[in-house]
C-alpha positions in Angstrom: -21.9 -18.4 10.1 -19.6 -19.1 7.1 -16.1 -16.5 6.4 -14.7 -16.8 3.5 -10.8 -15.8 3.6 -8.3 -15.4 0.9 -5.2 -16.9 0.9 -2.4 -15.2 2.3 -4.4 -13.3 4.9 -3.1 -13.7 8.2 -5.4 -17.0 10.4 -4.4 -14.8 13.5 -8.1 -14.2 14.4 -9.3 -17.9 13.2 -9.6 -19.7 17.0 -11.3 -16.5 18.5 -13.8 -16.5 15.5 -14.4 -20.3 15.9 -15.0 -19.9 19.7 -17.7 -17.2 18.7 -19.3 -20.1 16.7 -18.0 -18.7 13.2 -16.4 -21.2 10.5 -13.6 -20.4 8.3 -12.6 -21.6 4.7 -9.7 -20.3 2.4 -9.8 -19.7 -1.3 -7.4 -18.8 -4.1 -6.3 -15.9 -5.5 -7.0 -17.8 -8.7 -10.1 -17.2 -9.8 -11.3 -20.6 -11.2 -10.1 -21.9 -8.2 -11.9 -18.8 -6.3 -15.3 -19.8 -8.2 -15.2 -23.5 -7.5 -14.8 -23.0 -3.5 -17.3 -20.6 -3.8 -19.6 -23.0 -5.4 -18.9 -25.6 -2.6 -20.2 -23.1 0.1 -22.8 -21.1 -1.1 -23.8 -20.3 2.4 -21.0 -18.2 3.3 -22.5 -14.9 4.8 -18.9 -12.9 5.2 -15.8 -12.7 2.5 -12.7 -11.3 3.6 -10.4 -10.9 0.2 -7.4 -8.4 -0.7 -6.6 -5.8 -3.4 -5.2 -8.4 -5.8 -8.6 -10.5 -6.6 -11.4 -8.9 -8.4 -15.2 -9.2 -6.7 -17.5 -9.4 -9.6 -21.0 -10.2 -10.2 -20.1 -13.5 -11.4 -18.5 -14.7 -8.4 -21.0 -13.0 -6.1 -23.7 -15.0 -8.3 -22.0 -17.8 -5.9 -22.5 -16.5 -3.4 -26.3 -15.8 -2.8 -26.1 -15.3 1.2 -23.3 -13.0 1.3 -23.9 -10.0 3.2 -20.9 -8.4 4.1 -17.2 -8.0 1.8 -14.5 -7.0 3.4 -11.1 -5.6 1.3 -8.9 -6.2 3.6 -6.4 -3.7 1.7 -6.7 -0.2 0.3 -8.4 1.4 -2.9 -11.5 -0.4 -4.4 -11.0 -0.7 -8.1 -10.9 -4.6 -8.0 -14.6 -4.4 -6.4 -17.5 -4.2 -8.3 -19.4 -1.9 -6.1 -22.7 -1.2 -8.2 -23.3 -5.6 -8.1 -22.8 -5.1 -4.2 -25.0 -2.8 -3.8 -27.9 -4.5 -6.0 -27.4 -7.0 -3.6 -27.3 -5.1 -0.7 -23.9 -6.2 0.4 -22.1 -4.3 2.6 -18.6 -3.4 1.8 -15.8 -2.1 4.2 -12.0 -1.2 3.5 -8.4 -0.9 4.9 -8.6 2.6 3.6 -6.0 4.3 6.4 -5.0 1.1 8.1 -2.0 1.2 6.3 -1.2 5.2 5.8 1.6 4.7 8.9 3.4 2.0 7.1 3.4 3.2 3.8 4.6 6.8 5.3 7.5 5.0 6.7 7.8 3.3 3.6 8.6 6.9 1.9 11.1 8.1 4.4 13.1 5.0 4.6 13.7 5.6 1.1 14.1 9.5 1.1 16.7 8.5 4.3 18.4 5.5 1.9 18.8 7.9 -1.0 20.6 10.6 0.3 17.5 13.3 0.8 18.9 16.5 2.0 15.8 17.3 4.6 17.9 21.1 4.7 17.9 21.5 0.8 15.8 19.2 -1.1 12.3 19.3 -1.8 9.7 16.4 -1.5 6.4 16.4 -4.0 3.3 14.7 -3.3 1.0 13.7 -5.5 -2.4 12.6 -3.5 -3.1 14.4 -0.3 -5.2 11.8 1.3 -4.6 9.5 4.7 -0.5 9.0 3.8 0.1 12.2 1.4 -1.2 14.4 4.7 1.2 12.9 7.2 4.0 13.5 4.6 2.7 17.1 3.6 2.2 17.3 7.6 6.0 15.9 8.9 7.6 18.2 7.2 5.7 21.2 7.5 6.1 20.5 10.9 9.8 19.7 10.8 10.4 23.0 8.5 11.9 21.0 5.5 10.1 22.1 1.6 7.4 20.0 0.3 4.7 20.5 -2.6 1.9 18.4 -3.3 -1.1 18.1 -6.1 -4.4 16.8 -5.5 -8.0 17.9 -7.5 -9.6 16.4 -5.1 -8.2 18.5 -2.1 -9.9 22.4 -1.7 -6.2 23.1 -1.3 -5.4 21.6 -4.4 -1.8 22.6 -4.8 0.7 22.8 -8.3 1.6 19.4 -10.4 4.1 21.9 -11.8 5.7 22.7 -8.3 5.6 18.9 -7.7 7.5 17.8 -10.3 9.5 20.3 -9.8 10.9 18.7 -6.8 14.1 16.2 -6.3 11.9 13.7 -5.5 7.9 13.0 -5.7 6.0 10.3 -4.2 2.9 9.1 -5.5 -0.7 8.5 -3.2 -3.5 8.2 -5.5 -6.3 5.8 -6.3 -6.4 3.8 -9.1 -9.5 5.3 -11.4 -10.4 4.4 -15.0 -12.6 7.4 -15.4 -13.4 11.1 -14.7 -11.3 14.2 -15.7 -8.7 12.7 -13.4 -8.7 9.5 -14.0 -5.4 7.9 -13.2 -5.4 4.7 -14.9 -2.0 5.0 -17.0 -1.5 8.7 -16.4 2.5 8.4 -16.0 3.5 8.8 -19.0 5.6 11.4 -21.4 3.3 14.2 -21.6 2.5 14.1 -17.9 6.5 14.3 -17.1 6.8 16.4 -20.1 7.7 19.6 -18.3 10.7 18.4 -15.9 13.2 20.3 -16.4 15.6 18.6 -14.0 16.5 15.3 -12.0 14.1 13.8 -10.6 13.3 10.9 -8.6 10.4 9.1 -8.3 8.7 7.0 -5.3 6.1 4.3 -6.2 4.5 2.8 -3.4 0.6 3.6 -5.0 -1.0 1.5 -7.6 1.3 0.1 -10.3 -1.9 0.9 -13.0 -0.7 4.6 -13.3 2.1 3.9 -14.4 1.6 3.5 -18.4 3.4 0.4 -19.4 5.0 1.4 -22.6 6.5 4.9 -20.6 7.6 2.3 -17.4 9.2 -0.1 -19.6 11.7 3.1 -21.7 11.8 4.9 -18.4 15.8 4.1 -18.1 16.2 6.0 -21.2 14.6 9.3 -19.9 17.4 12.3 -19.5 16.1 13.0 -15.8 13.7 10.6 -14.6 15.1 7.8 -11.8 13.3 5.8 -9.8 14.5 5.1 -5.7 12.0 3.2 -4.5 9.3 0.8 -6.4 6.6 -0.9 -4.5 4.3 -1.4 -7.0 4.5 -2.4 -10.8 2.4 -2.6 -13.9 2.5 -6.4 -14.2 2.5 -8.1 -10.6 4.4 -10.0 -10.5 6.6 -7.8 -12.1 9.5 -9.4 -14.6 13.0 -9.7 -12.8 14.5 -7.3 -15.3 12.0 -4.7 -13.7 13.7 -4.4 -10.3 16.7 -3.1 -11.8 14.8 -0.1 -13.0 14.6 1.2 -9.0 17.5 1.6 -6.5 15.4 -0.2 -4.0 12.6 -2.8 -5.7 10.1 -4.0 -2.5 7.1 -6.7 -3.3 4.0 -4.7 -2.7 4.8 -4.6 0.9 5.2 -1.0 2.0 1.7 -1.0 3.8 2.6 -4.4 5.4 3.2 -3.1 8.7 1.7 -5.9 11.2 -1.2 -2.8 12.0 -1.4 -2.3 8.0 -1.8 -5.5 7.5 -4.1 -6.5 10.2 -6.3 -2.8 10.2 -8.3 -4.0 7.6 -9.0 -7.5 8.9 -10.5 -5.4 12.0 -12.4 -3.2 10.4 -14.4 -6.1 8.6 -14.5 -7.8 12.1 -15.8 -5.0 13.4 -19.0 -5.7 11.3 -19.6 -9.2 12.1 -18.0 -9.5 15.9 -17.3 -5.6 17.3 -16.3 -6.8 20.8 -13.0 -9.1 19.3 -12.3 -5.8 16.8 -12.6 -4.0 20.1 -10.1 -6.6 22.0 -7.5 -7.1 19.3 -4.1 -7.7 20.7 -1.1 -7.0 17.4 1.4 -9.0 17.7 4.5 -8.0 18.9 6.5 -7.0 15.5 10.4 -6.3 14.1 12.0 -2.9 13.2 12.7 -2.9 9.4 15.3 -1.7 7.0 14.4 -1.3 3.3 17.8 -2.0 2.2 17.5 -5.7 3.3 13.8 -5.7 1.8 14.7 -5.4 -1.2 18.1 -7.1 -1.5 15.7 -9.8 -0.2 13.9 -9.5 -3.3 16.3 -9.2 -5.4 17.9 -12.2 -4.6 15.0 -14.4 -5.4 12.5 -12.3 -7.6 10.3 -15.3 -9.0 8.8 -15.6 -5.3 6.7 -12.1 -5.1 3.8 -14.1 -4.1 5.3 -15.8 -1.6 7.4 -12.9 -0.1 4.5 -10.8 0.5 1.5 -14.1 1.8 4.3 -15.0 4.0 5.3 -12.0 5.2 6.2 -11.3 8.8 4.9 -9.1 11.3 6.6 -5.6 11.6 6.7 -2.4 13.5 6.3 1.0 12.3 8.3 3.9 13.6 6.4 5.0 16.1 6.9 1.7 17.8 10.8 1.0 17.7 12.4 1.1 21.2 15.1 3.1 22.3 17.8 0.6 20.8 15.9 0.0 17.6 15.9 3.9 17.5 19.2 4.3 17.1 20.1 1.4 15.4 18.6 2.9 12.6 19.8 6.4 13.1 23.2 5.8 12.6 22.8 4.3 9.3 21.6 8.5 8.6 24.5 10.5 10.6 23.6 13.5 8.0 20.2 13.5 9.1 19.0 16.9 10.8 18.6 17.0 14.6 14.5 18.1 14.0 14.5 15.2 12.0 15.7 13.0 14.1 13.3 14.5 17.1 10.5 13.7 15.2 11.2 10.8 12.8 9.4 7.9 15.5 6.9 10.1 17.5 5.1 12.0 14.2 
């Protein structure tokens, strides 16, 4: 049997695939190039691919034995679902493989930017696998948080959440339907904020609308901390300057964000290795020296994120990596600090 991976997914389960009698090939991110290794192995049965190449009927023309797609990443707008279904192709996600790693993601930043857990307020906009653990820490740790979300019976206010000092942002990225959120930050949608307000992207860089993104350093209250994402991956090196802290597309890159989705397409083809994975043993991270990484050498977003190592989240760090990072945060509140690597 024939898997197809994309480049820059980790080979980590390649021997214990091959010792199952599977094959492996890679292809580009590229799509001509995409199409033309296709075309070479029209008997590939698997395709493992991430959020940044587009599945289309086209390329799954290619591909006429094809029976299982597997997005190794989050969200599904690069898939065209209704041509895998007319070919009965089954299709499995990372949807919440990476929710730990990006919720660290947001409280590295909300730690780096000074958030006052005892005054401040955090909004969230999407309450789904990472909005609930943020709406859920700090319930829990007593500290005041909003969130929005149509979707959610407990919908919440948009005009609480902007309201906030800071809101993050958790949504899918959807061209249609009354809450579509294709381009949706723009100047009416901020058009009420009344006060400062800082903003954490680490969603889909297609909400923001480009014209709004690109004047943003003009607006009397809006800042961005922390940018993850961007309208044009890879972003233009004047675009880093518009956050405190610029990352490439990494926050979910935890080794288990990274790897989650690569198991739960396993899990479809071979469930005893998803059921035996072993992660590798992964590095405590600082987002300062992420993104002074990438600000040093902007041009290789690519790069930075296919090569990227393999990393811990909180909930892994060790005593010493514990406190290494706590004493960047002296201001930090004790019930913070109780709760900040076992939530």
């Amino acid at each position: 049997m024939l898997i197809l991976f994309q480049d820059g997914i980790p080979d980590i389960f390649f021997s214990a695939l091959a010792q199952r009698g599977f094959t492996t090939a890679r292809f580009s991110t590229a799509t001509d190039k995409a199409a033309r290794t296709f075309q070479e192995n029209p008997s590939a049965t698997a395709i493992f691919f991430r959020a940044n190449f587009r599945l289309n009927a086209p390329l799954l023309d290619l591909l006429p034995q094809l029976k299982l797609a597997a997005l190794v990443s989050t969200g599904a707008d690069n898939v065209d679902a209704q041509a895998l279904a007319q070919r009965g192709i089954r299709l499995t996600t990372g949807e919440g493989a990476n929710a730990r790693a990006v919720f660290d993601y947001v409280l590295q930043a909300l730690c780096y930017g000074g958030f006052d857990f005892e005054r401040d307020k955090l909004g969230v906009v999407g309450a789904g696998s990472i909005g609930s653990l943020l709406i859920g820490f700090f319930r829990e740790i007593g500290a005041a948080v909003a969130h929005y979300d149509p979707f959610r019976a407990e919908t919440g206010s948009l005009s609480e959440v902007l309201a906030s000092d800071v809101v993050t942002f958790h949504v899918p990225l959807t061209a249609a339907g009354p809450h579509a959120t294709q381009a949706m930050l723009n100047a009416e949608y901020f058009s009420k904020v009344q006060k400062p307000l800082q903003i954490i992207q680490a969603s889909r860089g297609g909400i923001w609308n480009a014209d709004f993104y690109a004047q943003l350093a003009s607006h009397p209250q809006l800042k961005i901390l922390a940018q993850d994402v961007y309208p044009q991956e890879p972003p233009h090196p004047r675009d880093l300057a518009r956050a405190r802290f610029s990352t490439p597309h990494i926050a979910g890159y935890s080794t288990r964000g990274r790897l989650g989705g690569i198991v739960k397409g396993l899990a479809a083809l071979a469930p005893e290795l998803a059921a035996a994975v072993a992660y590798p043993a992964g590095e405590a991270w600082f987002l300062e020296n992420e993104a002074e990484r990438f600000a040093a050498q902007p041009q290789l977003f690519n790069q930075l994120r296919d090569r990227y190592g393999w990393r811990k989240e909180f909930h892994e760090y060790n005593a010493t990596e514990r406190e290494a990072f706590l004493q960047k945060f002296p201001q930090l509140p004790q019930r913070v600090r109780a709760r900040l690597f076992d939530f």
